[in-house]
Backbone as numpy.savetxt, mean C-alpha at the origin, in Angstrom:
# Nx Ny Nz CAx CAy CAz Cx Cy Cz
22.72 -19.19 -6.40 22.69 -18.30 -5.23 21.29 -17.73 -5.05
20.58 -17.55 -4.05 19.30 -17.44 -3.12 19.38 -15.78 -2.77
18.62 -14.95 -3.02 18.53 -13.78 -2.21 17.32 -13.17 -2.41
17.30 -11.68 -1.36 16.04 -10.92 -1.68 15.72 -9.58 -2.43
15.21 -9.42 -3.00 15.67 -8.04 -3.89 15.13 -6.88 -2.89
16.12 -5.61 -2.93 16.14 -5.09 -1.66 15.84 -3.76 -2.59
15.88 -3.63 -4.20 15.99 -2.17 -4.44 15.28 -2.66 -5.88
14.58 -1.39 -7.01 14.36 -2.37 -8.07 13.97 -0.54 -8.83
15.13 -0.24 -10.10 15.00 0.52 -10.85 14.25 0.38 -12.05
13.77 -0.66 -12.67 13.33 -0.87 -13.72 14.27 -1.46 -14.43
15.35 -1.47 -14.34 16.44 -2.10 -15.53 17.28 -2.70 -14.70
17.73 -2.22 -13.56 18.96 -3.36 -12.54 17.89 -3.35 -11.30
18.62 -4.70 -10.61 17.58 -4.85 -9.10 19.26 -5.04 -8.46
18.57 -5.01 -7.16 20.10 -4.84 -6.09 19.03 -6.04 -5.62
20.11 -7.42 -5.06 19.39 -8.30 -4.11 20.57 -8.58 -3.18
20.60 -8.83 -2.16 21.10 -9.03 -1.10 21.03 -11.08 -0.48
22.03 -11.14 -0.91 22.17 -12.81 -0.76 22.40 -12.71 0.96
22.43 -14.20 0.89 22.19 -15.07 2.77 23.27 -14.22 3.23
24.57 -14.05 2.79 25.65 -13.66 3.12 25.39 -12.25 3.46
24.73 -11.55 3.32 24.11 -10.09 3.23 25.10 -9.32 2.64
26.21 -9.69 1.01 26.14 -8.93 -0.07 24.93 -8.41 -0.94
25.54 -7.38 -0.96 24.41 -6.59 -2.05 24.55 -6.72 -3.75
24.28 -7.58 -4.63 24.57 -7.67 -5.78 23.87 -7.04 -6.66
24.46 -6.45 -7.71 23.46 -5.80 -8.74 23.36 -7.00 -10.00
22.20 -7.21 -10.32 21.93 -7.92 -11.06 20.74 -7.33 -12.04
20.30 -8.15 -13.90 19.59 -7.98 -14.35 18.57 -8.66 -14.46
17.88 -8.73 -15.12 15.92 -9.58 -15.64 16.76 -10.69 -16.54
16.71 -11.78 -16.21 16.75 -12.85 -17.27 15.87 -12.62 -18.11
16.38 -12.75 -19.56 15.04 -12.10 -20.77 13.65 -12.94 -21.18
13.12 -14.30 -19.83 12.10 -14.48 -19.78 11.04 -13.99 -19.29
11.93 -13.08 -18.54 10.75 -12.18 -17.53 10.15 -10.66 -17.81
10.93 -10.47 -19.12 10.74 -8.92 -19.80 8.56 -9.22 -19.81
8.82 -7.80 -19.76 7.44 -7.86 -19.96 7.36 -7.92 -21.52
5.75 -8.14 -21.64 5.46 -8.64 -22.86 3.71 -7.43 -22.97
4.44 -6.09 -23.92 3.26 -5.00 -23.44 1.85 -5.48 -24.34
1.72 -6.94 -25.11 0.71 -7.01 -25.72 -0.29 -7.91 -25.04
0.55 -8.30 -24.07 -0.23 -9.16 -22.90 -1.29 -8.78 -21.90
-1.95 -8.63 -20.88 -2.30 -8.09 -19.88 -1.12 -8.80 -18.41
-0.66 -8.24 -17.98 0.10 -9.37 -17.35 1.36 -8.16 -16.18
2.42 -8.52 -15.37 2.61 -7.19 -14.87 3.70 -6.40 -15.29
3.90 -4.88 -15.07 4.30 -4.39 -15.76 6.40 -4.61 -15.20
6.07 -5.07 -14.12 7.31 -5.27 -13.29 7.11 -6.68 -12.76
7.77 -7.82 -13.24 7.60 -9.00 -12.90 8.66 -9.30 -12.06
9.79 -8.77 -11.41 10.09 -8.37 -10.18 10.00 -7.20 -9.24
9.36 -7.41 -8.17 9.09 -6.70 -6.98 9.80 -6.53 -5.79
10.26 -5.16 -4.96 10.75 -5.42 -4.15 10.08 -6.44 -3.17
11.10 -7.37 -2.27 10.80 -8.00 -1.24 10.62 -9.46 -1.90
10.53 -9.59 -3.14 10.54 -10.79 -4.18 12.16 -12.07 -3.34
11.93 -13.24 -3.62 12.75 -14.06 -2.88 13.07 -14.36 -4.28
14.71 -14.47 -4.65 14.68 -14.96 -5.98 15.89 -16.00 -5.96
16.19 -16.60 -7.36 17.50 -17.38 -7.46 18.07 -17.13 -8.60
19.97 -16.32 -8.21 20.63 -16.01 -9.06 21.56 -16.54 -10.05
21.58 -16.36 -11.12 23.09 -17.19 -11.53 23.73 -16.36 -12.70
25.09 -16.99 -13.31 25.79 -15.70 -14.26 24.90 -16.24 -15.54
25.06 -15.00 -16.26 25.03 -14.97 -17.76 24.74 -14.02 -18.59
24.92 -14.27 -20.05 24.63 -12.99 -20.48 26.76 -13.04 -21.23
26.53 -11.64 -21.88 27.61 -11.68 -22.29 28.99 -11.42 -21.31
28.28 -10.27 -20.66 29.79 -9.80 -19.45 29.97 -10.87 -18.27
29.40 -11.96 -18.23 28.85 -13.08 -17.15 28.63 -12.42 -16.05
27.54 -11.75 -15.62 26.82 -10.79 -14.95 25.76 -11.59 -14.06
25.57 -10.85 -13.13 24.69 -12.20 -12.22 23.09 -11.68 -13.07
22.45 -12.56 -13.22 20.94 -12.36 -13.71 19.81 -13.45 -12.57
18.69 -12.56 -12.72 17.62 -13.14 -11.67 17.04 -14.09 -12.73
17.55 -15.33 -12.50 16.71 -16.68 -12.93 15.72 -16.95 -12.31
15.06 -16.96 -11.60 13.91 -17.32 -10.73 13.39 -16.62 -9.69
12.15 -16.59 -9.60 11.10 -16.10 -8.31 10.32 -16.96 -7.63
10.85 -17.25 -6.66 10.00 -18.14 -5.51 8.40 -17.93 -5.58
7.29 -18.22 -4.94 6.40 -17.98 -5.18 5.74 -17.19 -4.01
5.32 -16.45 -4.38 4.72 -15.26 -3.16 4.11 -15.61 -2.15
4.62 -15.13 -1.12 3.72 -15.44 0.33 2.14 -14.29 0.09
2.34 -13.18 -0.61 1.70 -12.23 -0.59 2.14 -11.13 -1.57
1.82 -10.30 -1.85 1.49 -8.92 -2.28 0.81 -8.17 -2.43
1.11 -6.46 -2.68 0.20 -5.09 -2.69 0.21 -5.00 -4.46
-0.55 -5.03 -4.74 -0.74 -4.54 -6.47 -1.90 -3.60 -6.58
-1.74 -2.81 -7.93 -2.56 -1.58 -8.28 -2.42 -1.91 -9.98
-3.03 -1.40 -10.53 -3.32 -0.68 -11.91 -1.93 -0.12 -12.22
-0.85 -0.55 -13.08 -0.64 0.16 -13.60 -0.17 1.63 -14.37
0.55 2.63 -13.59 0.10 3.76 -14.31 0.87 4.31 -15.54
1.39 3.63 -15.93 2.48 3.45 -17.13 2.11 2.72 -18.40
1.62 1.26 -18.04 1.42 0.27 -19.33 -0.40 -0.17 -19.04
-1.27 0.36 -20.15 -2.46 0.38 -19.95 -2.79 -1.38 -20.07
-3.38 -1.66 -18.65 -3.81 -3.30 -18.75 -2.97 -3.79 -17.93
-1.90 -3.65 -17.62 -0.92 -4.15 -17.20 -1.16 -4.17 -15.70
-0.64 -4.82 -14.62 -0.86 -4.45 -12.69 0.85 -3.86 -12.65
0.54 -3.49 -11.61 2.39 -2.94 -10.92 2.06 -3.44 -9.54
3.11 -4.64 -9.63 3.51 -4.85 -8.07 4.19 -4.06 -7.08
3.47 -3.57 -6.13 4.19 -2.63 -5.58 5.30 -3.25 -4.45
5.18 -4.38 -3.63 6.16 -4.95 -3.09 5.34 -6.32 -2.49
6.43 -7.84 -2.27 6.13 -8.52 -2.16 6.65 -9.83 -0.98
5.74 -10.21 -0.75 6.15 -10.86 0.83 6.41 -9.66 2.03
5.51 -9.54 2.50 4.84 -8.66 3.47 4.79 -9.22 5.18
5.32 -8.65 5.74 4.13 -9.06 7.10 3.28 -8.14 7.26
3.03 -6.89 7.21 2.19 -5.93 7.44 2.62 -4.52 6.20
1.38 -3.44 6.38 1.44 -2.34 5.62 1.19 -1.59 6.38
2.21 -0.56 6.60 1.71 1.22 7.33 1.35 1.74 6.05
-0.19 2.45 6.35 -0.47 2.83 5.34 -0.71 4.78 5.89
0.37 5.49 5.43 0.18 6.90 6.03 -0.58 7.87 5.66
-1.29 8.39 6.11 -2.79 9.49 5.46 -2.19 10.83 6.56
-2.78 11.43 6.11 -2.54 13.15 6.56 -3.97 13.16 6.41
-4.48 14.38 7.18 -5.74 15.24 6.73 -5.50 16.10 6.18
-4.56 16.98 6.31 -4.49 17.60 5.40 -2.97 18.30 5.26
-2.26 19.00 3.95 -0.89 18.97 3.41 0.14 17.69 3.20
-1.10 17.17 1.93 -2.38 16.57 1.73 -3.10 16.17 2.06
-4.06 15.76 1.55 -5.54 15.26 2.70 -5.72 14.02 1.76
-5.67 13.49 2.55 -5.64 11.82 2.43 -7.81 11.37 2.27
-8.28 10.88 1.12 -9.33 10.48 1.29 -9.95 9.35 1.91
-10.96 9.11 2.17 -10.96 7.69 2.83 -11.69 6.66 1.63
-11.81 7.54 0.32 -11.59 6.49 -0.61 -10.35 5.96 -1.71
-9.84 6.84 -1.53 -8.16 6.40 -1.22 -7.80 5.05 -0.23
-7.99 5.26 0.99 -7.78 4.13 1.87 -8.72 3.03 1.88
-9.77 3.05 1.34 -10.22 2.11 0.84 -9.86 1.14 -0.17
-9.53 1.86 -1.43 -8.90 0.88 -2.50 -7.62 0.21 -2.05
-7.00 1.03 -1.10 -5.79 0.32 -0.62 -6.01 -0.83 0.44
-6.95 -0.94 1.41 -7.30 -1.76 1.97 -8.44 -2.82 1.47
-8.97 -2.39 0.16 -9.35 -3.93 -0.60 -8.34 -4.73 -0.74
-6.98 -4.23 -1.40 -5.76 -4.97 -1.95 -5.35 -5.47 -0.84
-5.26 -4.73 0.56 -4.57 -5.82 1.71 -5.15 -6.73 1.86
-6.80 -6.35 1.89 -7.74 -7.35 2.69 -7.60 -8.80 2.02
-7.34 -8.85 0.70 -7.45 -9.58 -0.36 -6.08 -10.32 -0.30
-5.10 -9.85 0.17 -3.56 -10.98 0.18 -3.02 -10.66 1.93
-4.63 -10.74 2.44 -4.64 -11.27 4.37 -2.88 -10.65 4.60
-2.89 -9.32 3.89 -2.11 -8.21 4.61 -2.20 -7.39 6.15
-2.27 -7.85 7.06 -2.50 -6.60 8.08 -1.98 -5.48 7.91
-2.96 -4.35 8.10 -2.90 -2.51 7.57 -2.85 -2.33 8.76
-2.23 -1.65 9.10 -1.87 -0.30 10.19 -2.08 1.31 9.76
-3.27 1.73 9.53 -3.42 3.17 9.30 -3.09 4.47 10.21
-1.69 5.12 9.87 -1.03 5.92 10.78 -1.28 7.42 10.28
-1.75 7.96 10.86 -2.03 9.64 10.80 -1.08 10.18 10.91
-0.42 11.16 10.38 0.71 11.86 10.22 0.61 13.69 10.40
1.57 14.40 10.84 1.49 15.52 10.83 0.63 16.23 11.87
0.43 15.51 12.92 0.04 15.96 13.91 0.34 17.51 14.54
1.27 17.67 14.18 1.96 19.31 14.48 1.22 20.08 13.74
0.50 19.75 12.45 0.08 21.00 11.89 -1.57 21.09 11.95
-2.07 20.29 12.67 -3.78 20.26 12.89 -4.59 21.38 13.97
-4.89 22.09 12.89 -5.97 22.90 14.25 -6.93 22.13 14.70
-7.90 22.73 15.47 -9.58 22.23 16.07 -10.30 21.42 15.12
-10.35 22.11 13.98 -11.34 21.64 13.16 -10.84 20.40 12.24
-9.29 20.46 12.17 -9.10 19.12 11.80 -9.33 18.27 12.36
-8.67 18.70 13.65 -8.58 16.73 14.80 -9.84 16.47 15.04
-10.85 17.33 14.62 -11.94 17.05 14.97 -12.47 15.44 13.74
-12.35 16.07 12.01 -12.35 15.62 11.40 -11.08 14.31 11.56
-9.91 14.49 11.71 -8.90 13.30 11.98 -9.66 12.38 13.08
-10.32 12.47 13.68 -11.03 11.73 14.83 -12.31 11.03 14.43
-13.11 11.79 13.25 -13.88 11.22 12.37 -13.36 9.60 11.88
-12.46 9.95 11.10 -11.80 8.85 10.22 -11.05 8.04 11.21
-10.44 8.44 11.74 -10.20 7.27 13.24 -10.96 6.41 13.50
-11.98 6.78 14.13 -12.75 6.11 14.59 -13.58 5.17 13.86
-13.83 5.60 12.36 -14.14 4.96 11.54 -13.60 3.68 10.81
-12.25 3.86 10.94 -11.36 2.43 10.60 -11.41 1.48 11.73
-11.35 1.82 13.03 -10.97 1.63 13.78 -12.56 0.17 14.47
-13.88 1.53 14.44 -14.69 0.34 14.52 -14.77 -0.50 13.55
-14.32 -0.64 12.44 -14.26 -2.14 11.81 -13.03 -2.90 12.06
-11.82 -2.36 12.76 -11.01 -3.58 13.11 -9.39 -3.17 13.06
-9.22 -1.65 11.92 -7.73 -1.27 11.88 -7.36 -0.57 12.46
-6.50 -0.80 13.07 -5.56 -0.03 14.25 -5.26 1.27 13.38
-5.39 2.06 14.21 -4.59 3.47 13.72 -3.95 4.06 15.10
-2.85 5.11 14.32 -1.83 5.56 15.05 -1.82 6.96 15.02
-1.70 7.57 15.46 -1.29 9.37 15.24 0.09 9.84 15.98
0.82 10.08 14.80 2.32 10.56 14.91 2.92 11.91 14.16
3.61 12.38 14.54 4.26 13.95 14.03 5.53 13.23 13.87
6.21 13.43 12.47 8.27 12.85 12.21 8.62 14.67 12.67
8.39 15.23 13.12 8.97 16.25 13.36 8.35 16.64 15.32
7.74 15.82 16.48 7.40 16.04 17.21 8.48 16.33 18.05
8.32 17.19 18.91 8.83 17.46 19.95 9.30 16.13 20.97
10.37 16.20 21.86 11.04 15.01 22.63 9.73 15.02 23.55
9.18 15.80 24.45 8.70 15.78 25.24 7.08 15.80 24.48
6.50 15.08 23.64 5.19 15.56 22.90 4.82 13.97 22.78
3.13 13.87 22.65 2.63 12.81 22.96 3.22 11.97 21.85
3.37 12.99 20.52 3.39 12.09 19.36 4.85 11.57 18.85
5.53 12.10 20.01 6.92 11.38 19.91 6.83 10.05 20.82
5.76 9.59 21.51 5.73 8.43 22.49 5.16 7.73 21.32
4.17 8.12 20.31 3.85 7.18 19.18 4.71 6.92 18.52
5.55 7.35 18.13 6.76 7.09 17.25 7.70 5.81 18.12
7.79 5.83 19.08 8.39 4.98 19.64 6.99 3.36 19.86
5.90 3.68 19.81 4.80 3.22 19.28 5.15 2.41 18.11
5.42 3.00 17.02 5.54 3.18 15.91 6.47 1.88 15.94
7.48 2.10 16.32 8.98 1.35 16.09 9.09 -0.16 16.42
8.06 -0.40 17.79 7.35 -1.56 18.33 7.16 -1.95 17.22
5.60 -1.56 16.75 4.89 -2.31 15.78 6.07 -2.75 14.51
6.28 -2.22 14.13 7.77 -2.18 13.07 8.85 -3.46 13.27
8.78 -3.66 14.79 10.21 -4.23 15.30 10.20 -6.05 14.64
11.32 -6.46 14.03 11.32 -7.43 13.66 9.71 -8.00 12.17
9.94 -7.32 11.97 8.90 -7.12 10.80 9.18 -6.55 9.46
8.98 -7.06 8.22 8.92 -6.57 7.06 7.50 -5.70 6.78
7.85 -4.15 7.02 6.85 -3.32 6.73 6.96 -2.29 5.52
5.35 -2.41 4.69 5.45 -1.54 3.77 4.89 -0.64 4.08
5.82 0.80 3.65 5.18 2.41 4.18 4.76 2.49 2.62
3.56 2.96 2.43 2.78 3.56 1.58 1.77 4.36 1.93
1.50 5.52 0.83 0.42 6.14 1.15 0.63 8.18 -0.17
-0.17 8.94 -0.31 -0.24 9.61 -1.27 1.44 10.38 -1.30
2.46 10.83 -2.39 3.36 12.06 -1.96 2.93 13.23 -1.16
4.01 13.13 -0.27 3.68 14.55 0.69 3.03 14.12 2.05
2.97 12.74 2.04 2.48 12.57 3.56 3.55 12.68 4.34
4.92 12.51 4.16 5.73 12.65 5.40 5.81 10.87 5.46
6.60 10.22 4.26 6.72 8.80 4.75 8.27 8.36 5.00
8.90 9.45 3.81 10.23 9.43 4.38 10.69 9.87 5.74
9.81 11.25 5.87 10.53 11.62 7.26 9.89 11.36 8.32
8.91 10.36 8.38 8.86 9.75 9.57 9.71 8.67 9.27
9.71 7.58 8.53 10.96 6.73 8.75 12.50 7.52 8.85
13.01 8.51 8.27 13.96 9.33 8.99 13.74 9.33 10.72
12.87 9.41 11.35 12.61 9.73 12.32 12.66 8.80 13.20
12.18 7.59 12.72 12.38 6.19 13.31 13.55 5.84 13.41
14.37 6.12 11.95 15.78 5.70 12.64 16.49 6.71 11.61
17.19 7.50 12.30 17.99 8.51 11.78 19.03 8.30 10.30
19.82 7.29 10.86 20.68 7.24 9.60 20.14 6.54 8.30
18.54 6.70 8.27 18.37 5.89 6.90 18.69 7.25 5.56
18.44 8.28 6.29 18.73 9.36 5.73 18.10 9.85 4.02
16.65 9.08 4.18 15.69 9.08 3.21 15.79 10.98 2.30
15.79 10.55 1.21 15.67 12.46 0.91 14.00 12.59 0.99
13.82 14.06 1.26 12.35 14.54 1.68 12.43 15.98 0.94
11.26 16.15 0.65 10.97 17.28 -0.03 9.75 18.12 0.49
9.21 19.41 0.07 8.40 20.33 0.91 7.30 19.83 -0.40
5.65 20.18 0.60 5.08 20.31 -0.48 4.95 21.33 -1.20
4.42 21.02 -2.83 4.03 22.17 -3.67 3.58 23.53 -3.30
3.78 24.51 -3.08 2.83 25.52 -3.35 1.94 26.12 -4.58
2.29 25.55 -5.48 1.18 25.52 -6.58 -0.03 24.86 -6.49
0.38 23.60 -6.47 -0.71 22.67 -6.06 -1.61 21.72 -4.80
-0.29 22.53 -3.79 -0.51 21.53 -2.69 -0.89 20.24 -2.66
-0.14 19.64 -3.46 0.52 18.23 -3.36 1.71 18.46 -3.18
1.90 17.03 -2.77 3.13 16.29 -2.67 4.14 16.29 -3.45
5.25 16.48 -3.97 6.23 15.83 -5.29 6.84 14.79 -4.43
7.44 14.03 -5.59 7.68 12.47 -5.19 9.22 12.73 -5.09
9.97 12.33 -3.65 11.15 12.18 -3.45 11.79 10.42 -3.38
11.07 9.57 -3.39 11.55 8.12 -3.49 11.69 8.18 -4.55
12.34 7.93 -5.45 12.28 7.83 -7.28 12.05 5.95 -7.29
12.34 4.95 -6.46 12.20 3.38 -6.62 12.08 2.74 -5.26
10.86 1.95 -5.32 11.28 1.08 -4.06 12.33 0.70 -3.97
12.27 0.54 -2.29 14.05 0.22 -1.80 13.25 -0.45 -0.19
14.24 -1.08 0.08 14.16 -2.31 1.23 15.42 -1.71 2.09
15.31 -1.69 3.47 15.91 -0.91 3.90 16.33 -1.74 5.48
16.88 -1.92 5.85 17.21 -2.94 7.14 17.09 -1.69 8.56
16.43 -1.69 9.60 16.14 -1.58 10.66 17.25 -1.96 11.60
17.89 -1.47 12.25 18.70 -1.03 13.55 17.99 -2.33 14.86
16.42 -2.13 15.27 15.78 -2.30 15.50 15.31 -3.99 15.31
15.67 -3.85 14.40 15.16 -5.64 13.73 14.30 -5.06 12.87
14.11 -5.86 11.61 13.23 -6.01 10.69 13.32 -4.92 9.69
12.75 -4.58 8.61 13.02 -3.75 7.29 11.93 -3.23 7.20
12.14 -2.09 6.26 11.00 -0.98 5.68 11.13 -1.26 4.27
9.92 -1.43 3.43 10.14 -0.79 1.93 9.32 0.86 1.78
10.43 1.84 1.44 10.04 3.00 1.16 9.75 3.10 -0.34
8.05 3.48 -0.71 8.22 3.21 -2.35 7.35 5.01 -2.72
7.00 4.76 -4.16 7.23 6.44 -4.07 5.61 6.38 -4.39
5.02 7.99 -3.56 4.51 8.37 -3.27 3.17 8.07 -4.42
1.81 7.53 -3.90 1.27 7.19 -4.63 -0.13 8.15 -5.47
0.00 8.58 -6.10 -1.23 9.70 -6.64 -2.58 9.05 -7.01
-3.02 8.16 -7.34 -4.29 7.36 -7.31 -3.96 5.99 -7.03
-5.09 4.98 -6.96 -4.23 3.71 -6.23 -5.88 3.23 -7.17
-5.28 2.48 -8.37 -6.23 1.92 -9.14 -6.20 0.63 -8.94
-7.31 -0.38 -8.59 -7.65 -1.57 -8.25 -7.31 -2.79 -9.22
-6.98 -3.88 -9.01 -6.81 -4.80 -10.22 -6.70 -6.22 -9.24
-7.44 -6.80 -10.64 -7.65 -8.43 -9.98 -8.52 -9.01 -9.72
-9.67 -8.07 -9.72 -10.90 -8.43 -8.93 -11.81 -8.51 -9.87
-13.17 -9.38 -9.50 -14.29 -9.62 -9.91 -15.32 -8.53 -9.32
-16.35 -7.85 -9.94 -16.94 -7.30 -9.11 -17.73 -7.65 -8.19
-18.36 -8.93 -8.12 -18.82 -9.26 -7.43 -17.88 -9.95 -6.04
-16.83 -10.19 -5.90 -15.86 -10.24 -5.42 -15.72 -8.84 -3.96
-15.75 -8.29 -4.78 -14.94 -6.40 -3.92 -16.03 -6.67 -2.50
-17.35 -6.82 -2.33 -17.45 -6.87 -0.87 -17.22 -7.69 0.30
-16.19 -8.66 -0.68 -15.90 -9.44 0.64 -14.46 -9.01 1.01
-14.01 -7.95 0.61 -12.89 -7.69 1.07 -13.15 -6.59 1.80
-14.71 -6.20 2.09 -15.01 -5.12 2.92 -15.53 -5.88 4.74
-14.74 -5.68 5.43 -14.83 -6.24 6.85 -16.09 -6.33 7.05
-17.17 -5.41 7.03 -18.11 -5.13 7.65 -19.69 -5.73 6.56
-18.79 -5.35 5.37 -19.64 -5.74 4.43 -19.73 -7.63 4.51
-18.51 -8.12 4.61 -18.45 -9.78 4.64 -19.44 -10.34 6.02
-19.86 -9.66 6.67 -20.57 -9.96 7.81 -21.94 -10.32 7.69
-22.46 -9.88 6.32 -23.74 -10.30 6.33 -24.33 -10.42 4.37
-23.01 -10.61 3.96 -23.09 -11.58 2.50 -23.91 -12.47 2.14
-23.88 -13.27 3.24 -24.83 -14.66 3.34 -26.11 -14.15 3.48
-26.61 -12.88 3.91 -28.00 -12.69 3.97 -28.60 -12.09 2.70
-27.98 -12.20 1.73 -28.69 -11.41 0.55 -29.44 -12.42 -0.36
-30.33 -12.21 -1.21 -31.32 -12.96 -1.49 -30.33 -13.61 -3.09
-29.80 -12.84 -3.70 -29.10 -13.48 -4.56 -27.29 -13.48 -3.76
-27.24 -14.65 -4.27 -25.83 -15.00 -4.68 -24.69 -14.22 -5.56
-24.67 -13.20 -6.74 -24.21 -12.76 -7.05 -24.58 -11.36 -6.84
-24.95 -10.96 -5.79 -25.38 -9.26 -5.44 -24.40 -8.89 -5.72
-24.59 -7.46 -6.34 -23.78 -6.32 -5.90 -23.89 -5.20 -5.20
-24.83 -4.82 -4.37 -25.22 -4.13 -3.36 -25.35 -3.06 -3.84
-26.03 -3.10 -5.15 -26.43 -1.15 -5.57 -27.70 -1.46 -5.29
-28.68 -2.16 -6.40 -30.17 -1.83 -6.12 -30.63 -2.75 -6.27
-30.41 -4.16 -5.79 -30.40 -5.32 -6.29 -31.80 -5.69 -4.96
-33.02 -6.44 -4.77 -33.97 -6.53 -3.92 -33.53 -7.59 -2.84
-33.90 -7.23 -1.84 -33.16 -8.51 -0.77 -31.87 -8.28 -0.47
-31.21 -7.32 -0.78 -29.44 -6.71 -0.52 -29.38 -6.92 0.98
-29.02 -7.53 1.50 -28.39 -7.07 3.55 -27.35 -5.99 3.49
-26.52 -6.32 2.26 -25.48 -4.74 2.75 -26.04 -3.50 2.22
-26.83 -3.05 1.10 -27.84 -1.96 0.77 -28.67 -2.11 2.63
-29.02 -3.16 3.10 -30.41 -3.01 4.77 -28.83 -2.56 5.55
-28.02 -3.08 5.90 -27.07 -3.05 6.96 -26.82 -1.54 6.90
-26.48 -0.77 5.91 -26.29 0.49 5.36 -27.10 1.72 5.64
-28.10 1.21 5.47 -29.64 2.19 5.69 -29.89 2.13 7.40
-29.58 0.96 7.70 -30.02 0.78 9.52 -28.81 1.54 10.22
-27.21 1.96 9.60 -26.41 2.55 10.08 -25.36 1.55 10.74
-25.40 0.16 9.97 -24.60 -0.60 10.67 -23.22 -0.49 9.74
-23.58 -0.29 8.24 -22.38 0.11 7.66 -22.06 1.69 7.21
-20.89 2.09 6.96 -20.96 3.80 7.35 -21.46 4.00 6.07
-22.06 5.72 5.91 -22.40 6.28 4.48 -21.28 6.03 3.58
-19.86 6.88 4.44 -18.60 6.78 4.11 -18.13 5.21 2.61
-17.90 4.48 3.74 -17.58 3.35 3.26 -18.62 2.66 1.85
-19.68 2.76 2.29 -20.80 2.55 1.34 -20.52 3.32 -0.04
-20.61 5.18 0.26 -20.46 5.21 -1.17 -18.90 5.17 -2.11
-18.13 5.10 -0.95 -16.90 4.56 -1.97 -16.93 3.33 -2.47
-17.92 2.36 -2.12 -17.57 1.22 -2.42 -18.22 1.21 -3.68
-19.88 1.98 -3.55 -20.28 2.34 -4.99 -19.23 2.62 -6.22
-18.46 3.56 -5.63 -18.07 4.79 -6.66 -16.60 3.23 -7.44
-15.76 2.62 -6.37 -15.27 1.64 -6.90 -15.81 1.01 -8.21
-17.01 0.56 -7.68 -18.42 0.15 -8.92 -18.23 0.67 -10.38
-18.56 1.75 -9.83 -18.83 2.47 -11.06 -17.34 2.85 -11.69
-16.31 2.91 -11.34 -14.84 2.94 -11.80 -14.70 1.57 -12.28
-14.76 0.92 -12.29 -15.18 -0.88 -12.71 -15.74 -0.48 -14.02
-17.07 -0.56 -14.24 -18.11 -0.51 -15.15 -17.25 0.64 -16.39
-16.88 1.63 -16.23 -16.37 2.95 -16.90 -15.34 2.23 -17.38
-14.10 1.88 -16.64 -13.21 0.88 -17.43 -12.75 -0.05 -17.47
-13.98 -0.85 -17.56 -13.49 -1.96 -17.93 -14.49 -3.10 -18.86
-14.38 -3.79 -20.04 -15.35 -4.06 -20.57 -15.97 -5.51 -20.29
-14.80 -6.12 -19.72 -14.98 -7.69 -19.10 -14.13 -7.12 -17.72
-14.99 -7.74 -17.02 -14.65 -7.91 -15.09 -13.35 -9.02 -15.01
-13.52 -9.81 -15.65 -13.21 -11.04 -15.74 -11.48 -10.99 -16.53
């Protein structure tokens, strides 16, 4: 039997066969992780296409097989040191949700997350959230970072899950639902952006739990406790996964990371070496492109600071 895993606790996965039963099933014990390995820490992922069959003592359905990925979002880890965590797999697109602020979403944050799309030819959709609570001086700044994704190529959105019927940012939400429609989309982005309750908002009865942020810390606390795959009214599915607090990079070569930068891949070919890395290297085009203002400060020094998070931990790139 053929299905897709729609939910994934760490110890049972729920997959949903052709028939659209929901079965609970376990890890055939080839797929346990192995923590002396480097290798991932969850070798099933939601959105994973798998093939089931019984066994085991209670004759229990177990996931014998994983098709092979059209795609995936992966990060670092934050559990098994060395290890990647797939965050979900076979994709058509990623909403990736930022706030400015209650929390404030960095744009080197959205950077590391948009190396990983750029890199498994994910299309990102960067959606601004919380529009209801922005004075002057935010939207001023929210308009900053807009515009900034935006001239290199990613669509962004600005939506309130709590807007008014009659409010612009309830016409985005219906915005929103378009882009969504007939599509496997992953909502990600820091706890406390409001990812449940804008998908609450999109479609009412998913009935996601949501939580307030901290007042201690003003963060987020995490109300998804596991990705989950979620079927759309609308056509097409959401994976809601839980709220992400750093988004550590994995997979990459360093010399690698600027071609997953849009703006940076534009003029690769003009650098005098072949293996640049665009810190201080002579003949750099993306160090000249940078300085002339064709690539932002922004973008530039996160891409450094990536660098140097590389170098700090890690002792082989490779």
């Amino acid at each position: 039997m053929k299905g897709v895993v729609v939910k994934s606790t760490g110890s049972w996965y729920d997959v949903k066969s052709g028939a659209g039963d929901v079965i609970k099933c376990r890890l055939k014990g080839i797929f346990r992780l192995d923590e002396s390995k480097e290798k991932d820490s969850n070798p099933v992922a939601v959105g994973d296409k798998v093939r089931l069959e019984k066994g085991g003592a209670e004759d229990a359905w177990m996931i014998a097989e994983i098709e092979e990925r059209e795609n995936y979002i992966v990060r670092s880890s934050p559990k098994h040191k060395g290890a990647r965590q797939i965050i979900a797999a076979n994709l058509d697109q990623v909403l990736l949700i930022a706030t400015i602020a209650n929390p404030r979403t960095s744009t080197g944050f959205i950077d590391r997350f948009l190396l990983t799309s750029e890199a498994y030819h994910i299309p990102t959709v960067i959606v601004f959230n919380k529009q209801d609570l922005l004075d002057t001086k935010a939207r001023i700044k929210q308009a900053h970072v807009s515009n900034l994704y935006r001239s290199i190529g990613y669509p962004t959105l600005f939506v309130s899950a709590v807007a008014a019927a009659d409010s612009k940012e309830n016409d985005h939400l219906s915005e929103l639902k378009e882009i969504m429609k007939h599509k496997t989309s992953l909502i990600a982005g820091h706890s406390g952006v409001g990812k449940s309750t804008l998908m609450n908002a999109v479609q009412p009865n998913l009935n996601l739990r949501t939580e307030n942020i901290s007042k201690i810390t003003g963060k987020g606390m995490h109300t998804t406790t596991f990705a989950e795959m979620h079927p759309l009214d609308f056509g097409g599915s959401v994976i809601d996964t839980p709220g992400i607090r750093e988004f550590g990079i994995k997979d990459f070569k360093p010399e690698e990371i600027s071609h997953y930068y849009i703006e940076m891949r534009e003029v690769l070919h003009q650098c005098r070496f072949n293996n640049c890395l665009h810190e201080n290297e002579p003949g750099c085009a993306v160090k000249q492109a940078y300085l002339t203002g064709k690539i932002s400060e922004e973008r530039y020094t996160n891409y450094l600071n990536i660098m140097l998070d590389y170098k700090a931990n890690y002792k082989h790139w490779e």
